[in-house]
MIKE-651031 format. One record per residue (C-alpha): residue number from 1; x, y, z. Coordinates in steps of 0.02 Angstrom, whole numbers, plus 50000, padded with zeros to 5 digits. Example, Ala and Ser with C-alpha at 12.3 -4.5 7.8 and 13.67 -1.06 7.14 Angstrom:
<nodes>
nr / xx / yy / zz
1 / 50615 / 49775 / 50390
2 / 50684 / 49947 / 50357
</nodes>
This chain:
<nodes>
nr / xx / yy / zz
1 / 54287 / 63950 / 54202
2 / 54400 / 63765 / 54163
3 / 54571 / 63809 / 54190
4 / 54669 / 63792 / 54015
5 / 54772 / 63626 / 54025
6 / 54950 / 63617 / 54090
7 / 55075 / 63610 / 53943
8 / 55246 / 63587 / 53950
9 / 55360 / 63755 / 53947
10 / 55463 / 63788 / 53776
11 / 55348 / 63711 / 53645
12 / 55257 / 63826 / 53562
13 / 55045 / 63798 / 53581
14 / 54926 / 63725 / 53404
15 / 54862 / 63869 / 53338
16 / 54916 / 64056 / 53346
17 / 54867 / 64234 / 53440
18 / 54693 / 64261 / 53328
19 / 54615 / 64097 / 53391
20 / 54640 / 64177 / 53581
21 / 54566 / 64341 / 53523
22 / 54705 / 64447 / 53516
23 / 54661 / 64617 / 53424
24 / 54710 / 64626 / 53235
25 / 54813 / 64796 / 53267
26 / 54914 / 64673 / 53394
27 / 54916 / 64533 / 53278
28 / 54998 / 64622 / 53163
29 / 55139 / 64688 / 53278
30 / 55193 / 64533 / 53349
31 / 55175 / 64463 / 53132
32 / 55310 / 64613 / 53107
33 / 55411 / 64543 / 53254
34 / 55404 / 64354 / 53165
35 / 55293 / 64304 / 53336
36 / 55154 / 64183 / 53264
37 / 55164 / 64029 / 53393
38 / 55107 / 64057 / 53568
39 / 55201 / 63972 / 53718
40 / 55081 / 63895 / 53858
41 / 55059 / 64014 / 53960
42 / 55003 / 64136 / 53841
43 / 54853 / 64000 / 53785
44 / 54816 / 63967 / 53948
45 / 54794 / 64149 / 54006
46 / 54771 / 64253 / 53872
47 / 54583 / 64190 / 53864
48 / 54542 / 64268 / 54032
49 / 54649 / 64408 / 54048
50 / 54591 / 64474 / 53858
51 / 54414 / 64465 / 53951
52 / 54470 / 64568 / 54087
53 / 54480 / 64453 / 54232
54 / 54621 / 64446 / 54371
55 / 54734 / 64313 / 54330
56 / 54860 / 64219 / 54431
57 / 54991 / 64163 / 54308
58 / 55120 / 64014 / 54373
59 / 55264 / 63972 / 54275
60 / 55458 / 63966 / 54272
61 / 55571 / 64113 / 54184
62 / 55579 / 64123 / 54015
63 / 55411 / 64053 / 53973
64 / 55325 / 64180 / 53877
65 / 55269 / 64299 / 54004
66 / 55287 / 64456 / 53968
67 / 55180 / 64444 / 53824
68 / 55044 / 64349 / 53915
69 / 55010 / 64523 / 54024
70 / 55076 / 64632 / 53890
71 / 54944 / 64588 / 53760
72 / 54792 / 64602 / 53880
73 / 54867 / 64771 / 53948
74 / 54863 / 64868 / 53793
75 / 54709 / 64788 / 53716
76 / 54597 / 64843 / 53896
77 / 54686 / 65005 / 53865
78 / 54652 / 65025 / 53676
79 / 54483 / 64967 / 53727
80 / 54429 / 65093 / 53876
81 / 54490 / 65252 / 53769
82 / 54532 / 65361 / 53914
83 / 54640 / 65469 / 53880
84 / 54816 / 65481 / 53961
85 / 54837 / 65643 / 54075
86 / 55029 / 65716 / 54147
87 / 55076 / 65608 / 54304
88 / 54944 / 65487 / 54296
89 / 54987 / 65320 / 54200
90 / 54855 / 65208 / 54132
91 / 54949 / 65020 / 54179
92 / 55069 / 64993 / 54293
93 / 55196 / 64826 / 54278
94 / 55312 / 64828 / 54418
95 / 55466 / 64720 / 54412
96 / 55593 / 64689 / 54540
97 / 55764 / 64750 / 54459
98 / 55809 / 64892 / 54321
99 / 55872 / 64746 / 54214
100 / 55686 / 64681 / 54203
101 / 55627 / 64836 / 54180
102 / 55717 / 64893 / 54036
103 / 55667 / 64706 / 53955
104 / 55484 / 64718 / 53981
105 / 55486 / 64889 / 53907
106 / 55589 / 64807 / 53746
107 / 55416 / 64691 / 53723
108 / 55299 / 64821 / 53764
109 / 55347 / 64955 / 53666
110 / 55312 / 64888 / 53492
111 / 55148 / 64838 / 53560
112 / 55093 / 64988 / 53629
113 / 55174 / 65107 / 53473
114 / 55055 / 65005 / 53362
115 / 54912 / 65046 / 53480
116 / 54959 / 65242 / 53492
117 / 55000 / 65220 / 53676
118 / 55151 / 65292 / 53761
119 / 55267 / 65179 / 53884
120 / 55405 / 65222 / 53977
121 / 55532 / 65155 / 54124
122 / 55553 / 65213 / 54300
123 / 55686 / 65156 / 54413
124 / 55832 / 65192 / 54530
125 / 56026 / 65230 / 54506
126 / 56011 / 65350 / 54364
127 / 55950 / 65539 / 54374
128 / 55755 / 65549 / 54407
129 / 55754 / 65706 / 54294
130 / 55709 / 65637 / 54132
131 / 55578 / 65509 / 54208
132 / 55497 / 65661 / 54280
133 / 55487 / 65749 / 54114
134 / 55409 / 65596 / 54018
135 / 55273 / 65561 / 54180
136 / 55236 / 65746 / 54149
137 / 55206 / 65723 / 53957
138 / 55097 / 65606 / 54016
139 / 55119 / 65408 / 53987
140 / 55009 / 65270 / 53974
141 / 55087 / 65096 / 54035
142 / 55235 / 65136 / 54170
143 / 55358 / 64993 / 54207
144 / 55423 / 65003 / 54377
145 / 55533 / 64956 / 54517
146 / 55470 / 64994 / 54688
147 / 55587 / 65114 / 54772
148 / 55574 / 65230 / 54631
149 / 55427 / 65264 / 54595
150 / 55368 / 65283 / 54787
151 / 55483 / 65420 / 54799
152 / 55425 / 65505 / 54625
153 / 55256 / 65469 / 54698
154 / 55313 / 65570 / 54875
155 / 55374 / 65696 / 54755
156 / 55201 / 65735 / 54696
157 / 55271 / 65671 / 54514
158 / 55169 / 65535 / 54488
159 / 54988 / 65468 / 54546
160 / 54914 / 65304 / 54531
161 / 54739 / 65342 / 54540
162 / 54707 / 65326 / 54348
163 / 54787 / 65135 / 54337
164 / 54665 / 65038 / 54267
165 / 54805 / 64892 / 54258
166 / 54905 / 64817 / 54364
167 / 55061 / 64685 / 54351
168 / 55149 / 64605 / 54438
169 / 55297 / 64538 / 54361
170 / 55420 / 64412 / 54454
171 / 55347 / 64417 / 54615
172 / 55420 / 64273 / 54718
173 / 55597 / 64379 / 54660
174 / 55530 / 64549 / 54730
175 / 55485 / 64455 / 54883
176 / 55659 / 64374 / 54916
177 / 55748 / 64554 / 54892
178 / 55622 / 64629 / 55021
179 / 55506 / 64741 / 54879
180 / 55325 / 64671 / 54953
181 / 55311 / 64795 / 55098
182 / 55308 / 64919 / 54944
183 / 55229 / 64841 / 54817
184 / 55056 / 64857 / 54942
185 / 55095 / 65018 / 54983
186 / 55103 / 65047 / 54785
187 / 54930 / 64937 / 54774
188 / 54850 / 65037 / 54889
189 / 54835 / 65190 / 54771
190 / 54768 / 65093 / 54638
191 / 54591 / 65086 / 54624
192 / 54507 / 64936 / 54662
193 / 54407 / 64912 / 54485
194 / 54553 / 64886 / 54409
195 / 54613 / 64734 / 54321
196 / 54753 / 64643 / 54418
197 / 54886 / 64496 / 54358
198 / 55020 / 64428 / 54450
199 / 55151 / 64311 / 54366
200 / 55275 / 64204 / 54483
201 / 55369 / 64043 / 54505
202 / 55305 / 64015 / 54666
203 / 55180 / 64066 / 54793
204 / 55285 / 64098 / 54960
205 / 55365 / 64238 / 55063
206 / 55215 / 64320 / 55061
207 / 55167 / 64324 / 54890
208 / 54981 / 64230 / 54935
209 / 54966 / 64368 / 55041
210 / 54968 / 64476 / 54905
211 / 54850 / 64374 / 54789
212 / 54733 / 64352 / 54922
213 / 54733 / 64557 / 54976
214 / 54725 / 64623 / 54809
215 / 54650 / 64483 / 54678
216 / 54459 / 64484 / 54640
217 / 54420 / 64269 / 54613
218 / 54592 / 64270 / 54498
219 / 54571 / 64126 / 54377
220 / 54744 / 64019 / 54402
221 / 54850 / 63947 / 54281
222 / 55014 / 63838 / 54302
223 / 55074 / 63775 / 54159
224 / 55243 / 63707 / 54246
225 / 55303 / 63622 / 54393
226 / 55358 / 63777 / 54502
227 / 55504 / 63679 / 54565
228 / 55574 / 63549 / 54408
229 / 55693 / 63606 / 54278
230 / 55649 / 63581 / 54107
231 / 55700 / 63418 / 54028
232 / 55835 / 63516 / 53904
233 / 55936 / 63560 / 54070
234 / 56057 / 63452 / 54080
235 / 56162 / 63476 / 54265
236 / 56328 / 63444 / 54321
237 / 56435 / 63452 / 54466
238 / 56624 / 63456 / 54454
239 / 56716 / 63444 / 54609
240 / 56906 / 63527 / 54622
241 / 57049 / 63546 / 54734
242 / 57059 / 63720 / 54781
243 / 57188 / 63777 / 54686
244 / 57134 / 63689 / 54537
245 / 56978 / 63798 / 54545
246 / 57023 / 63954 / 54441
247 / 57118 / 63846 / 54300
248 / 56946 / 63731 / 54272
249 / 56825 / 63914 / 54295
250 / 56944 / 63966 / 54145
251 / 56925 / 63811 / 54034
252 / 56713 / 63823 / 54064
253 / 56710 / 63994 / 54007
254 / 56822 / 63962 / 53831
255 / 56682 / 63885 / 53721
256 / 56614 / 63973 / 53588
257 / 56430 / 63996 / 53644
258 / 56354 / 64137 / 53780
259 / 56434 / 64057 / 53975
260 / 56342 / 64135 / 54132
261 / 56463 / 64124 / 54282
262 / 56374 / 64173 / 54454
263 / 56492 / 64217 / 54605
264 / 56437 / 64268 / 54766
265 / 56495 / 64432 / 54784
266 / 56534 / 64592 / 54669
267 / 56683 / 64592 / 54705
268 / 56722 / 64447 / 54637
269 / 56617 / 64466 / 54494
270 / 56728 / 64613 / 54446
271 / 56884 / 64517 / 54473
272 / 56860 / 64352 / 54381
273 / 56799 / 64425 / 54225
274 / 56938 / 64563 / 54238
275 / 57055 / 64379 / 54257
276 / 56960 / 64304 / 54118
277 / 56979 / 64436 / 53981
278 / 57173 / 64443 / 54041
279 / 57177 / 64284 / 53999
280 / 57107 / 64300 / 53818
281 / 56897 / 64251 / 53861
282 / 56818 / 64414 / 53821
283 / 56713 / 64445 / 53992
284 / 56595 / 64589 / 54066
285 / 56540 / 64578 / 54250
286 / 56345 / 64622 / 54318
287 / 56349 / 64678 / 54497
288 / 56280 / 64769 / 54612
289 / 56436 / 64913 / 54617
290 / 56428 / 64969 / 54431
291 / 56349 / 65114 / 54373
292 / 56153 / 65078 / 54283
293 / 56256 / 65136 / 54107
294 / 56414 / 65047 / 54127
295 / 56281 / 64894 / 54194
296 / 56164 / 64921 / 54020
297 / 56334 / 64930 / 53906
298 / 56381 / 64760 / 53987
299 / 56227 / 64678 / 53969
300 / 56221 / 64750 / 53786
301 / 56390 / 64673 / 53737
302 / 56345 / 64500 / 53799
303 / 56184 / 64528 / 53727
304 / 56244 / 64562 / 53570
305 / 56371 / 64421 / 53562
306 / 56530 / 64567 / 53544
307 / 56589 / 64470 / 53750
308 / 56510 / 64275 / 53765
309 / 56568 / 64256 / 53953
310 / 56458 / 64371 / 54076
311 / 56504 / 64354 / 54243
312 / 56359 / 64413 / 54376
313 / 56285 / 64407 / 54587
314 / 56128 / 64335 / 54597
315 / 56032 / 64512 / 54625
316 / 56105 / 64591 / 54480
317 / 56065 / 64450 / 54360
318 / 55883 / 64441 / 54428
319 / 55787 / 64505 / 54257
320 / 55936 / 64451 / 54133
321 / 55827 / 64369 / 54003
322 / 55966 / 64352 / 53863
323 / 55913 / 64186 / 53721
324 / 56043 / 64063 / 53692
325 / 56143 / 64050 / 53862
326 / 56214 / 63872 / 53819
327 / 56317 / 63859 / 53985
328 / 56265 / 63928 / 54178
329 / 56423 / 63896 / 54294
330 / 56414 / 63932 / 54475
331 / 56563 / 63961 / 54509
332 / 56533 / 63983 / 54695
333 / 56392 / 63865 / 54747
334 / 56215 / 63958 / 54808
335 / 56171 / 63903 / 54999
336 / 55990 / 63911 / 54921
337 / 55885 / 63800 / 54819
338 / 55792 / 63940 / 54724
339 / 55942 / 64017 / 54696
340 / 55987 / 63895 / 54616
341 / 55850 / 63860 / 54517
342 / 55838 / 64044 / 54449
343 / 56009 / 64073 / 54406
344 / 56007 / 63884 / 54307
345 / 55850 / 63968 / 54223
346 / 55943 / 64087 / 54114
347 / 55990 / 63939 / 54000
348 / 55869 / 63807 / 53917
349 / 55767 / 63930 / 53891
350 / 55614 / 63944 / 53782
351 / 55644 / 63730 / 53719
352 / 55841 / 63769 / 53703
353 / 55940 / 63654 / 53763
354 / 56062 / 63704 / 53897
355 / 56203 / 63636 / 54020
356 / 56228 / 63700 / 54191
357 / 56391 / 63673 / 54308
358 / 56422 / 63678 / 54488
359 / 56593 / 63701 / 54521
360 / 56617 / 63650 / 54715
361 / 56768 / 63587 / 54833
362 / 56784 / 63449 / 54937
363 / 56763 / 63540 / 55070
364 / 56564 / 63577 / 54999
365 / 56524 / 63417 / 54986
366 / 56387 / 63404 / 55081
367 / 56311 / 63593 / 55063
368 / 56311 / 63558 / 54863
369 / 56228 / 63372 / 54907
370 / 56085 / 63446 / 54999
371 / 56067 / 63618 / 54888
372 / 56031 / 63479 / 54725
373 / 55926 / 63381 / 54849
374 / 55807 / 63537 / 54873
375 / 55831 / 63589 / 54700
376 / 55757 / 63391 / 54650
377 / 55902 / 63364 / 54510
378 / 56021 / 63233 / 54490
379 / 56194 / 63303 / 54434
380 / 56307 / 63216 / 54316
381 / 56460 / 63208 / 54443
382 / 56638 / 63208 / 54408
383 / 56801 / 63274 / 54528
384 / 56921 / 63314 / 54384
385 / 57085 / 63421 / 54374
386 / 57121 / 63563 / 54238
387 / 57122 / 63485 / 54061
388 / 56991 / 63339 / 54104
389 / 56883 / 63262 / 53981
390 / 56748 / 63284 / 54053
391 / 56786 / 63498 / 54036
392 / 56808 / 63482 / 53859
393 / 56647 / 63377 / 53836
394 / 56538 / 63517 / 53935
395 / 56633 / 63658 / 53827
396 / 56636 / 63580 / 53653
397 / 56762 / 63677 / 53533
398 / 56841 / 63815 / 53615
399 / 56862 / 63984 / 53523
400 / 57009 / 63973 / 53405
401 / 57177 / 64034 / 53476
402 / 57196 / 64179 / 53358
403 / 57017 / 64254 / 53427
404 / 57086 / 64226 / 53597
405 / 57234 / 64340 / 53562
406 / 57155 / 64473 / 53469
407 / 57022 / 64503 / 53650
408 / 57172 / 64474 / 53752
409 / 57270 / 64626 / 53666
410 / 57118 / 64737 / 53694
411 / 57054 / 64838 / 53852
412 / 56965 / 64725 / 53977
413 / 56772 / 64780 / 53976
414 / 56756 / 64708 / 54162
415 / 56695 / 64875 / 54272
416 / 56613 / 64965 / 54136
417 / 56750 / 65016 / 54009
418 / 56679 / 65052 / 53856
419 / 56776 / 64976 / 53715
420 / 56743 / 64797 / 53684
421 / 56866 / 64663 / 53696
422 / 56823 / 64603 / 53521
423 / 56882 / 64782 / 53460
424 / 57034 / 64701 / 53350
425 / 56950 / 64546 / 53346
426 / 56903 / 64482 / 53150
427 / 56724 / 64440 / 53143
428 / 56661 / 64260 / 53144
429 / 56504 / 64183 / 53090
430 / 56364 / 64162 / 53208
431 / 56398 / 64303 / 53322
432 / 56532 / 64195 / 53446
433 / 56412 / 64046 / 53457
434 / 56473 / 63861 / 53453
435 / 56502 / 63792 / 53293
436 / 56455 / 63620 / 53334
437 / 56333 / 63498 / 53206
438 / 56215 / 63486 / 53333
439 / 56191 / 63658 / 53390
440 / 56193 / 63711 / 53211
441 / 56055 / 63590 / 53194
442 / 55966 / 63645 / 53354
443 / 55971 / 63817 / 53260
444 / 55916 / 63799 / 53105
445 / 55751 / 63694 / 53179
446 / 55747 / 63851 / 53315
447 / 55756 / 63967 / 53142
448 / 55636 / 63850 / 53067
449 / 55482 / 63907 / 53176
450 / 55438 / 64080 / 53251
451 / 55518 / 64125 / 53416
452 / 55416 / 64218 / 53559
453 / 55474 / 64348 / 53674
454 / 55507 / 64302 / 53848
</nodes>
């Protein structure tokens, strides 16, 4: 079968689900949800994968594709009519992080409530109690992370033998943090009949390895340049003295829209958005050392708008699909390309436009030249000093002084803490976002059309 044609990420395909074939019960979920447009990669794959064929799906983050497996998935399992049995799920989607997890199961859900189907999470650092209870009620699509379930599955609380669906979700990620050993131990006990996808940036570290083992002919479809950013990325690279660094980090984070810093370790995740909200920016951190509720409260606050500065590590952000992210700073360089690349992915998502900043010393001058050679971008550069014009260009408006004294009166949400620095804080239009003509134009045209899950 012709391969659907390559169409550029973020613009929204002619014509909507029905024309692809998309059942009418799903149809009218995703109506209910305002999702009438689909993004590339769903036209390109849905076709095959609603016919049941293995699919290898090729395309950057935030493209659209958790619907693109999602839809097929409960429409085969609508379809077959078996019916779900304690401990043996019908689909499996595993994902490499908890994050992911829980943001897959966000699409899903909605899709498989309107098909009568059951759904449900399994991964690490929380209790495996009430996991076990809901495999033993019996559920039909599990989303998983790989060291979880294989020990639920040593536990004799769960079996795979009933899958008749399997995704892979992210799986150049789950190769970089080690997961593919696992993930074909978890294959293994699938049966072979079953329909297979796998969805990635890229094809390396052993991921071809995978398609070739456990892919029958997959039918492949890139619909993006694995490597490129998307046009709307615009990047940046600001070079400081030292001790400049942590005044100019400050001045980044104090716009009005959603900022993503990335630091290379937790611990300095924790301290620089405990510094930040000190210092009146309303900040939560995402790493590694937080416990998986004070980690979902976090994500929940930025998510929500109530903090617009989340400060994460590279692991812990793998899976944070958050809209509207109108700034990425990396506030300590990555010594990797595709580092790079995925943590500049969390903004310009989707057709958004979005800015990203490198933040670098002299001294990293020439790692930060060859890290934006691999990455094949060519940064706006500027060496500039606290205060610079070129800061307040990248930042637009900053939030109004009175909003920075209300957060910096209130509790600090960095490690976990549960009340939000916005607590005393009067509300403001537009959930923290900039105020700017242009992004209020850039909204209203976003608001204009339907918007698809990621």
């Amino acid at each position: 079968m012709p391969h659907a044609p390559a169409q550029p990420i973020g613009h929204p395909s002619a014509g909507g689900f029905a024309a692809l074939g998309v059942p009418p019960r799903l149809l009218a979920a995703l109506t209910a949800q305002h999702i009438t447009s689909p993004f590339p990669i769903q036209t390109a794959t849905l076709p095959d994968t609603l016919a049941g064929r293995d699919v290898l799906g090729r395309g950057r983050t935030g493209s659209g594709k958790t619907l693109a497996f999602g839809l097929p998935l409960v429409a085969r399992l609508t379809e077959s009519g078996t019916p779900r049995t304690a401990r043996r799920p019908r689909a499996l989607v595993l994902v490499p992080t908890r994050e992911l997890a829980n943001q897959v199961h966000a699409t899903l859900e909605p899709l498989a409530t309107a098909a009568g189907l059951r759904s449900t999470v399994v991964f690490g650092g929380v209790g495996q109690n009430p996991q076990v209870s809901k495999l033993r009620q019996g559920v039909d699509v599990l989303i998983a992370c790989p060291g979880r379930l294989e020990d639920l599955i040593g536990q004799g609380h769960c079996d795979l033998g009933a899958v008749e669906v399997t995704v892979l979700d992210e799986a150049d990620h789950m190769a970089d943090m080690g997961f593919l050993p696992g993930v074909k131990r978890l294959l293994d006990r699938t049966p072979k009949r079953g329909q297979r996808m796998l969805f990635s940036a890229t094809l390396d570290n052993g991921v071809d390895v995978i398609v070739r083992r456990y892919l029958d002919a997959p039918v492949t479809h890139s619909v993006d340049s694995v490597t490129a950013p998307p046009p709307s990325m615009t990047h940046h690279v600001l070079e400081v003295v030292p001790t400049d660094k942590a005044a100019v980090v400050r001045e980044l984070a104090s716009g009005q829209g959603r900022s993503l810093l990335f630091t290379r370790t937790k611990h300095a995740a924790k301290k620089l958005a405990r510094q930040l909200s000190a210092a009146g920016i309303p900040a939560v951190d995402l790493q590694g050392n937080l416990a998986q509720n004070a980690r979902e409260r976090n994500l929940a606050a930025f998510t929500a708008g109530d903090v617009r500065v989340l400060v994460a590590t590279d692991i812990a952000a793998r899976g944070v699909h958050v809209d509207e992210i109108e700034l990425v700073v990396h506030v300590d360089p990555p010594t990797e390309h595709k580092a790079y690349l995925h943590r500049s992915g969390r903004t310009a998502r989707a057709g958004a436009e979005g800015v990203v900043v490198t933040v670098m010393t002299t001294e990293q001058r020439r790692d930060v030249a060859d890290l934006v050679r691999r990455a094949q971008i060519k940064p706006v550069r500027a060496a500039v000093r606290p205060g610079a014009a070129e800061i307040a260009e990248l930042v637009g408006e900053p939030a109004p002084v009175r909003h920075l004294a209300a957060a910096a009166s209130a509790p600090s949400t960095a490690g976990g803490r549960s009340r939000s620095p916005h607590a005393s804080e009067p509300s403001r239009p537009g959930g923290g976002r900039r105020n700017r003509p242009r992004n209020r134009a850039r909204r209203l045209s976003r608001d204009a059309r339907s918007t698809n899950a990621a």
